[in-house]
C-alpha atoms as a printed R data frame, in Angstrom:
    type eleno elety resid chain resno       x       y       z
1   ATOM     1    CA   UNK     A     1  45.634  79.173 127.787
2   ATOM     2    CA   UNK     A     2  47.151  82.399 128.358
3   ATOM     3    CA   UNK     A     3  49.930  81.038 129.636
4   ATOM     4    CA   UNK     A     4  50.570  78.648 126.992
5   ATOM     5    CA   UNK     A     5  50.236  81.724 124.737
6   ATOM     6    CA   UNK     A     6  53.488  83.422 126.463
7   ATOM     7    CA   UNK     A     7  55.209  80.494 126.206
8   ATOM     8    CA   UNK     A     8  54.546  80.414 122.702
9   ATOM     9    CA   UNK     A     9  55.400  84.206 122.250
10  ATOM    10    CA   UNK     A    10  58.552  83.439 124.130
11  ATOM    11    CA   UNK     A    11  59.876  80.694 121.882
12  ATOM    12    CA   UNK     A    12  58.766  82.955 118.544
13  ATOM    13    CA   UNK     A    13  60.693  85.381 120.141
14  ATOM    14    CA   UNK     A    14  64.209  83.235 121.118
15  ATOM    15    CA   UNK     A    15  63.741  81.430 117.462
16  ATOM    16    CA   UNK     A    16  65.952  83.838 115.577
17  ATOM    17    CA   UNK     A    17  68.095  84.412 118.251
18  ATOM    18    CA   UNK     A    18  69.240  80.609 118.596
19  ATOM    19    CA   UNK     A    19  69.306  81.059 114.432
20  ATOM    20    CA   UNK     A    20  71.789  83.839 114.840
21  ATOM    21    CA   UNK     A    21  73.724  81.732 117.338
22  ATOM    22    CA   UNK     A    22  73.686  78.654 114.518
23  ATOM    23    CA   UNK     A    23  75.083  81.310 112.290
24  ATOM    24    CA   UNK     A    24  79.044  81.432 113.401
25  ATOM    25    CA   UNK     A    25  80.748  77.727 113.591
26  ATOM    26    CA   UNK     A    26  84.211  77.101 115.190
27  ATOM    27    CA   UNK     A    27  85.783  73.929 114.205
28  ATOM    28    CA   UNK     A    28  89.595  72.335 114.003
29  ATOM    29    CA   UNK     A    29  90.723  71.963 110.467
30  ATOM    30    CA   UNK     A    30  93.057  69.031 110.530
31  ATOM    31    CA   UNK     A    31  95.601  70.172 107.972
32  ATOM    32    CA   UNK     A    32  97.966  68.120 105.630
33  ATOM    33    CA   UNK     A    33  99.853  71.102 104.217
34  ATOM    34    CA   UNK     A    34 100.532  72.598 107.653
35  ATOM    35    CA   UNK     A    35 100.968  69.343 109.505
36  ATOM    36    CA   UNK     A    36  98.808  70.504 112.079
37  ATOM    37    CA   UNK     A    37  94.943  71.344 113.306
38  ATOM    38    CA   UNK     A    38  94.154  75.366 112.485
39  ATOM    39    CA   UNK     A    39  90.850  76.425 114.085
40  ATOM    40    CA   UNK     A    40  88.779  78.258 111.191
41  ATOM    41    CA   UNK     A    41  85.377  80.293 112.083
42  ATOM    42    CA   UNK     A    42  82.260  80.213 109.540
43  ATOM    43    CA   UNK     A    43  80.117  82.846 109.592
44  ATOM    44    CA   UNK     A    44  76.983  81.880 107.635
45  ATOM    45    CA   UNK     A    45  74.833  84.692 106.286
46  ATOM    46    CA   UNK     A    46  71.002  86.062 107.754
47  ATOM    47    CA   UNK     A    47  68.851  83.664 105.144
48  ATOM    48    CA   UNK     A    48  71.255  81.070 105.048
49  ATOM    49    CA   UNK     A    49  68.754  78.489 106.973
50  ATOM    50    CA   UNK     A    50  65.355  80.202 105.441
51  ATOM    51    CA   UNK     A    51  66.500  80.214 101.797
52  ATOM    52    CA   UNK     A    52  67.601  76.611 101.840
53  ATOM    53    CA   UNK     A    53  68.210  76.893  97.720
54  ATOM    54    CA   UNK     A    54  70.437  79.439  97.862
55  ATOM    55    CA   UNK     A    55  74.271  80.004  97.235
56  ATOM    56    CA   UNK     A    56  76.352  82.370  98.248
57  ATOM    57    CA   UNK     A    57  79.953  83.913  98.010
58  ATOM    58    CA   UNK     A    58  82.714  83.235  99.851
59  ATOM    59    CA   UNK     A    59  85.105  85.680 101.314
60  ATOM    60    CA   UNK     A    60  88.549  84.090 103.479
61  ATOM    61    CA   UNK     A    61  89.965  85.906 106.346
62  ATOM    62    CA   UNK     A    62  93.496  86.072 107.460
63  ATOM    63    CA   UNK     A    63  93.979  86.522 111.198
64  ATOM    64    CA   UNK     A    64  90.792  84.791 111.986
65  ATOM    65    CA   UNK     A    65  90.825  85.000 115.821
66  ATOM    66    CA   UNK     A    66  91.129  89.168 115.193
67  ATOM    67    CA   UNK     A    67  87.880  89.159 112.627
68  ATOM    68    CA   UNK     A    68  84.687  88.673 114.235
69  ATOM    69    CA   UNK     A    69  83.416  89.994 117.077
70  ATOM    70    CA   UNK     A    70  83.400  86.956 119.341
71  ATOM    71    CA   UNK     A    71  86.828  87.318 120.887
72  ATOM    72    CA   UNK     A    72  85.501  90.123 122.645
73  ATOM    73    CA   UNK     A    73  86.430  94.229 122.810
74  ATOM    74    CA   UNK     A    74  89.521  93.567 124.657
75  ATOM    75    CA   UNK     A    75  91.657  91.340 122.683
76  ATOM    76    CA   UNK     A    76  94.264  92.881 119.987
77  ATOM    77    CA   UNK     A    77  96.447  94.982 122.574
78  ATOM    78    CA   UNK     A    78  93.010  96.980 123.346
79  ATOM    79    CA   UNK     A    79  91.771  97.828 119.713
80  ATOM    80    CA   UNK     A    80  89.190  95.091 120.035
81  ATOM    81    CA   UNK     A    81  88.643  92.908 116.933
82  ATOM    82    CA   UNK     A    82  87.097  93.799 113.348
83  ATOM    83    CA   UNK     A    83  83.860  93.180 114.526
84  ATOM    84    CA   UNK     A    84  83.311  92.707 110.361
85  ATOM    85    CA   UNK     A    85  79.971  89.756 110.778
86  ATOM    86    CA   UNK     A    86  78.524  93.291 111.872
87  ATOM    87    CA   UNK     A    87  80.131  95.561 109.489
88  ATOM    88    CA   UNK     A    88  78.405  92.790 106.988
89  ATOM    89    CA   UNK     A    89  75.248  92.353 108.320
90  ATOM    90    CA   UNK     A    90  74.656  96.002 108.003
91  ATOM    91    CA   UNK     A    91  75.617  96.778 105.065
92  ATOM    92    CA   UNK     A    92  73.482  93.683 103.521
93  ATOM    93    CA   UNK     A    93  70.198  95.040 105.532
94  ATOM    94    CA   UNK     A    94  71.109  98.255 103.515
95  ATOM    95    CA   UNK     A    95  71.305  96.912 100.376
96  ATOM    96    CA   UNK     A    96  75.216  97.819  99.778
97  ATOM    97    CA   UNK     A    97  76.222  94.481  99.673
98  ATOM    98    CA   UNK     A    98  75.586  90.875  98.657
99  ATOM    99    CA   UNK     A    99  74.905  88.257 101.418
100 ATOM   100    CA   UNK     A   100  78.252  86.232 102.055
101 ATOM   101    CA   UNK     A   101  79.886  83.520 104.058
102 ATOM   102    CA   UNK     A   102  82.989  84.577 105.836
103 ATOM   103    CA   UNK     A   103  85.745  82.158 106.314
104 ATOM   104    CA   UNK     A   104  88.244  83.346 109.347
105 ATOM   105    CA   UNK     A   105  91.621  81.140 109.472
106 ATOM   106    CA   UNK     A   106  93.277  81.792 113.107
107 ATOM   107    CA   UNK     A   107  96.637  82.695 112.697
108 ATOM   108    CA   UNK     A   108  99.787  80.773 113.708
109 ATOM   109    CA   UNK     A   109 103.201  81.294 115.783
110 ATOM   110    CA   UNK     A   110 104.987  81.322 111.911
111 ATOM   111    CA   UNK     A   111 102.307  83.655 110.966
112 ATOM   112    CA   UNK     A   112 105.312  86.178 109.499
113 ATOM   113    CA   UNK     A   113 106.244  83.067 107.682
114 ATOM   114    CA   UNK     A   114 103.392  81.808 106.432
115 ATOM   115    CA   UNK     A   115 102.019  85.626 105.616
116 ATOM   116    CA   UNK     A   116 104.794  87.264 104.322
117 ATOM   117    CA   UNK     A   117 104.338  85.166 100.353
118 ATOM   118    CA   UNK     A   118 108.424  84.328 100.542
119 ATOM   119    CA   UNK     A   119 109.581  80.826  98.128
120 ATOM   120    CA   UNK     A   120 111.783  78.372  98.544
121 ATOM   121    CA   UNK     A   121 115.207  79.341  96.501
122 ATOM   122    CA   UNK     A   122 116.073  78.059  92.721
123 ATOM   123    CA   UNK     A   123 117.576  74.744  93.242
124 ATOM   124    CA   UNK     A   124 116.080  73.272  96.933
125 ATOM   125    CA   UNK     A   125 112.647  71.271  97.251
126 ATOM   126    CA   UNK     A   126 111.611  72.216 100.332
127 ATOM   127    CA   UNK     A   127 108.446  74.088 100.766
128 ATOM   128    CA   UNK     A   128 108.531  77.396 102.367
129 ATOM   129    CA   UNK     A   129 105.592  78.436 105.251
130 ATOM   130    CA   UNK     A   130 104.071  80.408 103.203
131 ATOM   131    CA   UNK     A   131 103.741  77.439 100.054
132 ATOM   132    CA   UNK     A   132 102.280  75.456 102.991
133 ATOM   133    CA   UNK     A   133  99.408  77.836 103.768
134 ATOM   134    CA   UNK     A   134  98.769  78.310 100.616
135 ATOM   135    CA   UNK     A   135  98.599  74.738 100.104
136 ATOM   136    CA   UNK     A   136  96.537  74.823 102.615
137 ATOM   137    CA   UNK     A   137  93.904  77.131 101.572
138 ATOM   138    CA   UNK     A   138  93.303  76.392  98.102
139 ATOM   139    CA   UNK     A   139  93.713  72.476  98.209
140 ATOM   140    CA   UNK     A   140  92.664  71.531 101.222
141 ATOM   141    CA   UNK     A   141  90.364  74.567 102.931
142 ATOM   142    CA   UNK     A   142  87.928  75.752  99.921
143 ATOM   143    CA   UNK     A   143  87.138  72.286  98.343
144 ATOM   144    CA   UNK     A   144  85.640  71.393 102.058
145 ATOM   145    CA   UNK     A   145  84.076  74.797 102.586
146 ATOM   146    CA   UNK     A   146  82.712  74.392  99.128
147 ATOM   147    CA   UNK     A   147  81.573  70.551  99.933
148 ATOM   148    CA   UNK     A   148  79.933  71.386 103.349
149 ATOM   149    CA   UNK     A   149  78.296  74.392 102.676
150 ATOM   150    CA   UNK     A   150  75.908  75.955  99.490
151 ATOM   151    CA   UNK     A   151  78.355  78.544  98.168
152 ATOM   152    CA   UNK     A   152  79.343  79.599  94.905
153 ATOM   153    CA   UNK     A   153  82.622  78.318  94.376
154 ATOM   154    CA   UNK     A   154  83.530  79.848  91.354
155 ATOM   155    CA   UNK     A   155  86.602  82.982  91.058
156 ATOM   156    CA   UNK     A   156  84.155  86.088  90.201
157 ATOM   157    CA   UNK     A   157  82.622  85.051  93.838
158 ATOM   158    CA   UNK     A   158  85.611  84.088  96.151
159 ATOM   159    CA   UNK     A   159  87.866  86.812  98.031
160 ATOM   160    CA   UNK     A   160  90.637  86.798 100.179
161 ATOM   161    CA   UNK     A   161  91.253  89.365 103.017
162 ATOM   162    CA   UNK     A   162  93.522  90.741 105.282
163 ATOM   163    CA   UNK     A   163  95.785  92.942 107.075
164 ATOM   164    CA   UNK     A   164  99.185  93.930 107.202
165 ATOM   165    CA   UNK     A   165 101.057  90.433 106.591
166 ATOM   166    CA   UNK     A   166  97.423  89.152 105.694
167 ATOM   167    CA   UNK     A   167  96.880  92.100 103.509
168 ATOM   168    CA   UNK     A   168 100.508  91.010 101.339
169 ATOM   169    CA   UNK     A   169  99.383  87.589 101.394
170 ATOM   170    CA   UNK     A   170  96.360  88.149 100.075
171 ATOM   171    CA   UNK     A   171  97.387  89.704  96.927
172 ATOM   172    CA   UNK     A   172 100.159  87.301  96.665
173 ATOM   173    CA   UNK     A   173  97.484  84.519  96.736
174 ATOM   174    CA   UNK     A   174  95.040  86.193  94.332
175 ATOM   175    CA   UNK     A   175  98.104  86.635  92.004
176 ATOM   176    CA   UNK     A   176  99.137  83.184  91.734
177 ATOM   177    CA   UNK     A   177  95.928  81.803  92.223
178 ATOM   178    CA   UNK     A   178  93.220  83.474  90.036
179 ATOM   179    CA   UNK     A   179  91.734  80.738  88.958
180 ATOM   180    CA   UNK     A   180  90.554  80.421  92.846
181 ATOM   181    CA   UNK     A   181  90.276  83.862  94.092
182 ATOM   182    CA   UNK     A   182  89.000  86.220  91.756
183 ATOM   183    CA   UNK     A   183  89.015  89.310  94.748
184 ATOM   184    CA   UNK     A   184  91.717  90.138  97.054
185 ATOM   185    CA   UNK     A   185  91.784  93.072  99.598
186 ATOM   186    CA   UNK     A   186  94.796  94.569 101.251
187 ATOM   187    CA   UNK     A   187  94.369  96.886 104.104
188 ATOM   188    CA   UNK     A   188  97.225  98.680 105.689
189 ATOM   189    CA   UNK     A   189  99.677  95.879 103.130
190 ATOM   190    CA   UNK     A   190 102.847  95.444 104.773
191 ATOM   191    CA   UNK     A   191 105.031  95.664 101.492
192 ATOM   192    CA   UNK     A   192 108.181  96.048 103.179
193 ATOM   193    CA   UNK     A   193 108.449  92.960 104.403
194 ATOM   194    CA   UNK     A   194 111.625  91.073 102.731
195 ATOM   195    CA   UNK     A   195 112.798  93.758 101.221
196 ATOM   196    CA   UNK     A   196 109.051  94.170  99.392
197 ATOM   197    CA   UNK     A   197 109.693  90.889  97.689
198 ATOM   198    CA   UNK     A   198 106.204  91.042  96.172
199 ATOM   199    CA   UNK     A   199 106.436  94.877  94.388
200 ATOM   200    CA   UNK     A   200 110.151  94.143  93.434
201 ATOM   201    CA   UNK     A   201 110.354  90.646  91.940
202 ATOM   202    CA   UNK     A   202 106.395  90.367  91.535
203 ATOM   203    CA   UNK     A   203 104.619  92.979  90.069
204 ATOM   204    CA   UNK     A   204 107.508  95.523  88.786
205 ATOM   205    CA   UNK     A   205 109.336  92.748  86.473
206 ATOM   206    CA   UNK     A   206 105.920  91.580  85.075
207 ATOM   207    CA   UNK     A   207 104.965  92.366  81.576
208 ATOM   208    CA   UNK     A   208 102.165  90.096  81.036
209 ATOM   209    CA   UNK     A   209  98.016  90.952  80.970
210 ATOM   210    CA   UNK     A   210  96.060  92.170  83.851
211 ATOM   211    CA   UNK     A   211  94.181  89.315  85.461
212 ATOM   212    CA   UNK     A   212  90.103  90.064  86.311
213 ATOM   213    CA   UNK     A   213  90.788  89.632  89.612
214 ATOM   214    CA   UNK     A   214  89.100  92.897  91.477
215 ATOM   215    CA   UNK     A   215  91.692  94.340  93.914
216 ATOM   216    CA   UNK     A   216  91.247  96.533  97.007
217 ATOM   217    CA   UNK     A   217  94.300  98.398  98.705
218 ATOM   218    CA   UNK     A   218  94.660 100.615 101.383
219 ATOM   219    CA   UNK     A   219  96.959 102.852 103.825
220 ATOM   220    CA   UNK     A   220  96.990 105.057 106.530
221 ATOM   221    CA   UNK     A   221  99.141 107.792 106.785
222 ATOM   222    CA   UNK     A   222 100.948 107.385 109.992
223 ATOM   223    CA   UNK     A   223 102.023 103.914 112.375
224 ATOM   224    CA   UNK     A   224 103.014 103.367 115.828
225 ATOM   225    CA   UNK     A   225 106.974 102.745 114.076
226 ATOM   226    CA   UNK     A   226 106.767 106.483 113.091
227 ATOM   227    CA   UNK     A   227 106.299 105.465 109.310
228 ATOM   228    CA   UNK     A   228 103.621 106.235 107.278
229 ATOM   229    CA   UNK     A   229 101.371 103.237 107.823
230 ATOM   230    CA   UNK     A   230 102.167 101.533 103.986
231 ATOM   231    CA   UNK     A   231 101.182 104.295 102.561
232 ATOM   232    CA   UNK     A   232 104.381 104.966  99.815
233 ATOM   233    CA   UNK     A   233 104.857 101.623  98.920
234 ATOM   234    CA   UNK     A   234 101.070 100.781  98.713
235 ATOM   235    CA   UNK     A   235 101.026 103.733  96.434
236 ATOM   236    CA   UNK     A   236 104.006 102.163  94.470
237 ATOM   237    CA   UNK     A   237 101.784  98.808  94.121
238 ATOM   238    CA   UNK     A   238  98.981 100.369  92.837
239 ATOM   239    CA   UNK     A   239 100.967 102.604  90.549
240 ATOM   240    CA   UNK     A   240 102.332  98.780  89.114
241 ATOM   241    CA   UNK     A   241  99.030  97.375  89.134
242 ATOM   242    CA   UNK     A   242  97.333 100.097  86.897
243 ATOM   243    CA   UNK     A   243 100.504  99.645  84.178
244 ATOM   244    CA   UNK     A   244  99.804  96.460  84.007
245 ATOM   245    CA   UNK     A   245  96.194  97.054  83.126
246 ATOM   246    CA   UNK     A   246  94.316  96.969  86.826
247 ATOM   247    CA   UNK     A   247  91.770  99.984  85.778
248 ATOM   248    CA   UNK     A   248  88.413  99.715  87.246
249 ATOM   249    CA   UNK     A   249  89.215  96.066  88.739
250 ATOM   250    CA   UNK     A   250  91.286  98.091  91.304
251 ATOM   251    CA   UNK     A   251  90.194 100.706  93.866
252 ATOM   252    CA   UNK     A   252  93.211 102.219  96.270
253 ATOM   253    CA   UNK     A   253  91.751 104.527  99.414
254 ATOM   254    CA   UNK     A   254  94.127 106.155 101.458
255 ATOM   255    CA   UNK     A   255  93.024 107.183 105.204
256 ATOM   256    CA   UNK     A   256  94.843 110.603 105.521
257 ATOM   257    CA   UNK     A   257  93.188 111.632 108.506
258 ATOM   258    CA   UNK     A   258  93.471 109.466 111.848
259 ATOM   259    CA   UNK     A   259  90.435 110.465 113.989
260 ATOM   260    CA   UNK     A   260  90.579 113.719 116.764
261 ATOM   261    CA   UNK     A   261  89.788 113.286 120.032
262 ATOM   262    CA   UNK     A   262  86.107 114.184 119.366
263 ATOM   263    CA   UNK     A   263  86.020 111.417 116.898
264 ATOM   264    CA   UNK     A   264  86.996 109.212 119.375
265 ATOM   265    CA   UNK     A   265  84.748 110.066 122.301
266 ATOM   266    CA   UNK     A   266  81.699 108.850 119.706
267 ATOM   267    CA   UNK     A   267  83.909 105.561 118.440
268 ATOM   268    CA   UNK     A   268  83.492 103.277 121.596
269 ATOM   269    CA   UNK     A   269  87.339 102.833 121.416
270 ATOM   270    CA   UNK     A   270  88.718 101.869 125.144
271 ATOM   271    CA   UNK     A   271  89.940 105.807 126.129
272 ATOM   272    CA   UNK     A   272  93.434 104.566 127.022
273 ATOM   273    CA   UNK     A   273  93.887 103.668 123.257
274 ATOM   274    CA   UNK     A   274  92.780 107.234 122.280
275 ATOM   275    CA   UNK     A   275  95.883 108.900 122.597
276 ATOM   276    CA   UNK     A   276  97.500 105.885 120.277
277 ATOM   277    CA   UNK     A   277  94.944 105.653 118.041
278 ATOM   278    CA   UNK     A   278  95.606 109.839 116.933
279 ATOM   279    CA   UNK     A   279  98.859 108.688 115.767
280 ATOM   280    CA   UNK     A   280  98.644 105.576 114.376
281 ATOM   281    CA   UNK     A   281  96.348 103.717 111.341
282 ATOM   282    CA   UNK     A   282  97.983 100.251 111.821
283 ATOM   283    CA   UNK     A   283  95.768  98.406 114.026
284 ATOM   284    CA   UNK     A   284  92.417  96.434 114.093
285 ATOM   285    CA   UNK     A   285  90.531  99.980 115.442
286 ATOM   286    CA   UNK     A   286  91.165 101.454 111.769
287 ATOM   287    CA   UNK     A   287  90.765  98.415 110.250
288 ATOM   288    CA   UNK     A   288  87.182  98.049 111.520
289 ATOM   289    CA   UNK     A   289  86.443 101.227 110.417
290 ATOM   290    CA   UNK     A   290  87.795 101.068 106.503
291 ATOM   291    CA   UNK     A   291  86.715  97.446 106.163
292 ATOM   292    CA   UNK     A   292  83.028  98.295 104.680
293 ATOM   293    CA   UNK     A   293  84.922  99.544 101.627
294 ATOM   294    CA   UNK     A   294  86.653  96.567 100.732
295 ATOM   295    CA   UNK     A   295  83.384  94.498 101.302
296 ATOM   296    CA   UNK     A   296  81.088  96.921  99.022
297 ATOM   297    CA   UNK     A   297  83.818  96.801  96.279
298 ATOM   298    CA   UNK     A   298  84.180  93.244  96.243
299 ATOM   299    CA   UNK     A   299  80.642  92.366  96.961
300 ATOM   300    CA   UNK     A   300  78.815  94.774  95.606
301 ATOM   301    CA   UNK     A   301  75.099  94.374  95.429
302 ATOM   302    CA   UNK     A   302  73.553  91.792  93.045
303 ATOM   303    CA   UNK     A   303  72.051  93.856  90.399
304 ATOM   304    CA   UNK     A   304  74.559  96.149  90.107
């Protein structure tokens, strides 16, 4: 008997675990829009299975291969990925944060393209790479994330999310798609990308109402090109942003101190990154790090 009751112990024991494991799900999306299969990772929250009635947000992730922590610590030139189911589990266990699903789209070889929120000219029909993603996401993507799994599929409780490129095509999505996304997050936004199509012929012309969509934007102050990590131009956005009427829908952190050495002896950063890492913000290392903001603002706890 006593060994039957170790056995039993033992499965107890390996039952959440195996839960856990049922928790992240890595399929092909055969896409219409992109002509082509995108793999997409779903990261489903801690009560998903034991609350069977319940709903939950949705956040989608740009550079989905970069995201989560499965990759590995190695991948991303060294910096090791966002690591963000963990960020996210934490800061639920602490109360700081609704319960989510996150939605990671792998990037592509046009992911400049299909990132950096350029369309097709006055007068031609052809869809750009970025109309095609975007396609992509809102007509094909969230109607079967929001058919196959319990989530909430409303605006006030869907978010998009990324970096760099992602970060710019996130708040070009949210802009021309609020009635889909009603949170976008922007860390380390690479507005100069087309001549900062998006500040220049997007928000500065516009003299229309603020939308309720809650933004989050971010910068560093320094980047491996010498430059200042975003941080001017992101600046400039939000300066556009809060004339048009973004007041408390809109939070804007700058990062104006990269980490010291003795920062980064407690980090678990790779110590042949450490020397990079003191002079530049732009990378998935920092991004790891300033994520939790983003995820409080945009999720903040239900009864708040």
């Amino acid at each position: 008997m006593w060994r039957n009751s170790i056995l039993l112990l033992l499965l107890l024991a390996l039952a959440p675990m195996a839960r856990a494991d049922e928790r992240l799900l890595k399929q092909p999306f055969a896409s219409r829009s992109l002509n082509a299969a995108r793999n997409v990772r779903v990261y489903l929250p801690p009560s998903y299975y034991t609350e069977p009635q319940r709903r939950y947000p949705v956040l989608y992730l740009h550079d989905g291969q970069n995201v989560l922590s499965s990759p590995g610590t190695n991948i991303c030139f060294g910096w090791g990925s966002w690591e963000l189911e963990k960020t996210v589990d934490a800061l639920c266990q602490a109360g700081k944060m609704q319960q989510i699903i996150l939605v990671a789209v792998n990037n592509s070889s046009a992911r400049y393209a299909e990132y950096s929120g350029r369309h097709h000219p006055p007068g031609t029909n052809a869809s750009t790479a970025f109309e095609n993603y975007a396609s992509f996401l809102v007509q094909e993507l969230k109607p079967k994330i929001d058919a196959d799994f319990r989530t909430r599929p409303e605006p006030a409780h869907t978010a998009v999310m990324g970096s760099s490129l992602g970060g710019i095509c996130s708040l070009v999505l949210a802009w021309e798609h609020p009635d889909v996304y009603g949170g976008a997050a922007s860390l380390s936004g690479a507005f100069q990308v087309d001549g900062t199509n998006f500040l220049h012929h997007m928000l500065r012309p516009y003299r229309g109402k603020a939308q309720p969509t809650r933004l989050y934007l971010d910068s560093g102050v320094v980047d491996f090109t010498g430059g200042d990590d975003g941080q001017k131009l992101t600046t400039e956005a939000v300066k556009q942003y809060r004339r048009i009427g973004w007041g408390n829908g809109l939070v804007h952190y700058v990062d104006a101190k990269p980490l010291k050495q003795a920062d980064l002896e407690k980090s678990g950063l790779r110590r042949d990154k450490w020397a990079e890492a003191m002079k530049s913000q732009h990378n998935e290392f920092y991004w790891r790090l300033r994520a939790w903001r983003a995820l409080t603002f945009l999720f903040p706890p239900a009864n708040k």
